[in-house]
N, C-alpha and C positions, 0 to 999 in steps of 0.2 A: 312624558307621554305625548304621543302624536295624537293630533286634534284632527278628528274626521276630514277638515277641508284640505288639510294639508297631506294627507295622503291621497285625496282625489287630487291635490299638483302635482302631487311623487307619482303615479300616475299616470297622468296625464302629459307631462315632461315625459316619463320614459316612452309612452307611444308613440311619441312625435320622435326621440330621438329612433328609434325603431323604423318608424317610416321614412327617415332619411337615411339610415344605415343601410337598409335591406336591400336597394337599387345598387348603391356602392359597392355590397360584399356579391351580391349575383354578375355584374360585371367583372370584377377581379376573378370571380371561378372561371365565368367564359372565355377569358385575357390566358388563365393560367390553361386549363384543358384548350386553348388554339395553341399554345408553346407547346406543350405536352405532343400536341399531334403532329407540328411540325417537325419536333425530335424525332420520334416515331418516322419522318418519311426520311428525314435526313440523315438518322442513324439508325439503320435496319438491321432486325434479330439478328443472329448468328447464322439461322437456317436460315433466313431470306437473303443472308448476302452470298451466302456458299452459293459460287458458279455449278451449271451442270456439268462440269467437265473438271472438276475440283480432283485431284489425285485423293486415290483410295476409292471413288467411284465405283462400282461395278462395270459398267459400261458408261466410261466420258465422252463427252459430245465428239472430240478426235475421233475416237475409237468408233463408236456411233459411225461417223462420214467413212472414214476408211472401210467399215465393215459394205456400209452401202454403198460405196466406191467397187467393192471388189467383186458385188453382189448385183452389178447394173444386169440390167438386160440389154442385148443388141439392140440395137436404135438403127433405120433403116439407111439405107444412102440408092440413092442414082442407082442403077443396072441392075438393084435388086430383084429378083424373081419369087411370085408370091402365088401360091395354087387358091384358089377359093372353092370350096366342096361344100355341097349344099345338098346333106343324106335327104332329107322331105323333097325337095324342087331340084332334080340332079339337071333339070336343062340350064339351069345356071349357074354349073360347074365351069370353072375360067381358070386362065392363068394370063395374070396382070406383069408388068416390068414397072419398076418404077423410072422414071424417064428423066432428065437430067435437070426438069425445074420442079423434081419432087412429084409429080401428079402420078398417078395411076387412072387410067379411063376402064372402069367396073362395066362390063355388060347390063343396063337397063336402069342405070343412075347415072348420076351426074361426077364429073370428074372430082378426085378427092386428092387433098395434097398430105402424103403420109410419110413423106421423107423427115428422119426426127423421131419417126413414133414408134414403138416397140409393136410387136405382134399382136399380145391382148390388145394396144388400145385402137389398133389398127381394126382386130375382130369386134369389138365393140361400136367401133367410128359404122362401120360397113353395117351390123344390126338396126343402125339407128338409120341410117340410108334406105336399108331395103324394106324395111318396116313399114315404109311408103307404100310400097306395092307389091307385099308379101305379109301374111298373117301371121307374127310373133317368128321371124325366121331362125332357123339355125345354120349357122357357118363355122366350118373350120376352115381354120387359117394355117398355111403351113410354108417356113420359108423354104426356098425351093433351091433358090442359090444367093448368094452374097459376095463382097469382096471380102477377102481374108483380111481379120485383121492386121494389121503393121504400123510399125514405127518406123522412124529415120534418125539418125545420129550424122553429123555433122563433123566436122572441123577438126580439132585437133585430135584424132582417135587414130588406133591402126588402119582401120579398114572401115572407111567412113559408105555408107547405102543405106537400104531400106531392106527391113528384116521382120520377118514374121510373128504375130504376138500370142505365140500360143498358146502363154501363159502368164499369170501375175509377174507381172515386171517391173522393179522400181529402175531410179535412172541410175545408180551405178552399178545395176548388174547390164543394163543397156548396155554402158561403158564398153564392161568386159566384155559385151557379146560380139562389141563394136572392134575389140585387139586391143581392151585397153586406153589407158590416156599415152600423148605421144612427151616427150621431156619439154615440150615447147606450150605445152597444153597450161591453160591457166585453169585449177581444178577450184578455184575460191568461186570461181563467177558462170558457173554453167548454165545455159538459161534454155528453161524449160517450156514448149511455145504448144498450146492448145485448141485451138481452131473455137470459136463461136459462134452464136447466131449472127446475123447481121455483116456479115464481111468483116469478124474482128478476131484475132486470134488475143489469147490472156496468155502473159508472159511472166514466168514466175524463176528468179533468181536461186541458183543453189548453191549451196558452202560444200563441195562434197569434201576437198581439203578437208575442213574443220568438223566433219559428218567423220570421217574414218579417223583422222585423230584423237576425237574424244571416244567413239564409239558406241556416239549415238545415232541412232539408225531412223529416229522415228522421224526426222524429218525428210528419209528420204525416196521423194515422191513416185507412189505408183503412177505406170502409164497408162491412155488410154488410146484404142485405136486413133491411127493418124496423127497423132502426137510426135512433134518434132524435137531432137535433144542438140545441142550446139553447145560446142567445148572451144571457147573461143583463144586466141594464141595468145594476144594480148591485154591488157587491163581495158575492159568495156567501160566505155561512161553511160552514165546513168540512163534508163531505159522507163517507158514508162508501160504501166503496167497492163496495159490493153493498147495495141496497135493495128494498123490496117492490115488482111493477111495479105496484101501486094508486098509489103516490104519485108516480108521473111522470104522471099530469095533475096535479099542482101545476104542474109545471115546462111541460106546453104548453099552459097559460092563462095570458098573459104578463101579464093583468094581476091576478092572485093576487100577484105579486112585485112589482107598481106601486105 
């Protein structure tokens, strides 16, 4: 038989050991659920690691760019001609040019620079201007003339100039529109050169060789107005991927590289 005092030790022991376990065993949870979490960021679900561009997709992020690639709106340039009609205020019906540093001079605002901008945002840019000294205005905007778009092909083709883009054009129907590649033509290394903001054109390497060999097509890139194609004779050394556009006449005087 246990005698009353000694179960107030048995007791009394266990509470003590109790209040020294109980700080131990709450740290080791918080020790174990910080691993736990950091597993969690280091190895993520199955749906969180699937890219949006994971094949079987509906629409992958590719697909996604190409669609809105093929889906642009004009974006304005230099010589541009732009009517501005104004049904409520018709005395401030115009027609603007866009002038070769991008500006347009609007009748009773301030100059605007809308070289870049597509029509909506250009009709939008002007609402927010006249709004100045016009109450809640309405404008239609209408391009009036433009430069056609085009491309240029380069270097080793039949019939190397500048050709009209009148339609979805990747670069090896370019090619063909160009007479083909010539038997001198290096078809692994054709480099495809894009004009930027800033004085910089992006220059983008294509396998068209290993594009019709295999017969996969998806790499091969639509163009966009003003877009330059160069089919070079011999094996190019390495190029980097944005350059100044001064140095692409190197690249359409084919015989600088002869």
């Amino acid at each position: 038989m246990i005698h009353k005092h000694q179960k107030l030790f048995i007791l009394k022991c266990s509470r003590q050991i109790i209040e020294i376990l109980l700080p131990l065993l709450l740290v080791m949870a918080g020790a174990a659920s910080t691993r736990a979490q950091e597993q969690r960021e280091q190895f993520p679900s199955v749906s969180q690691q699937a890219p949006s561009d994971a094949p079987g997709t509906p629409y992958s992020r590719g697909q996604t760019e190409i669609l809105q690639h093929r889906n642009r709106r004009y974006q304005l340039h230099s010589a541009d001609v732009l009517t501005l009609e104004f049904p409520f205020t018709p005395e401030f019906n115009q027609t603007v040019t866009v002038q070769p540093d991008g500006y347009v001079t609007p009748r009773g605002i301030d100059n605007m620079h809308v070289q870049g901008l597509t029509v909506p945002e250009v009709t939008n840019t002007l609402r927010t201007a006249y709004s100045k000294i016009l109450h809640d205005p309405v404008i239609n905007v209408e391009l009036k003339d433009f430069e056609k778009p085009f491309f240029i092909v380069g270097g080793e083709v039949g019939h190397p100039g500048k050709f009209d883009l009148r339609e979805d054009t990747t670069a090896s129907e370019a090619v063909a529109i160009a007479g083909g590649f010539r038997e001198s033509a290096k078809h692994s290394q054709v480099l495809l050169f894009h004009r930027v903001p800033g004085g910089w054109a992006q220059v983008k390497k294509l396998n068209i060789k290993k594009m019709m060999k295999e017969g996969n097509l998806d790499e091969d890139a639509y163009l966009r107005p003003g877009d330059f194609l160069y089919v070079p004779k011999n094996t190019m050394s390495k190029i980097a991927k944005f350059i100044p556009t001064s140095s692409m006449g190197v690249y359409s005087n084919p015989g600088v590289l002869r």
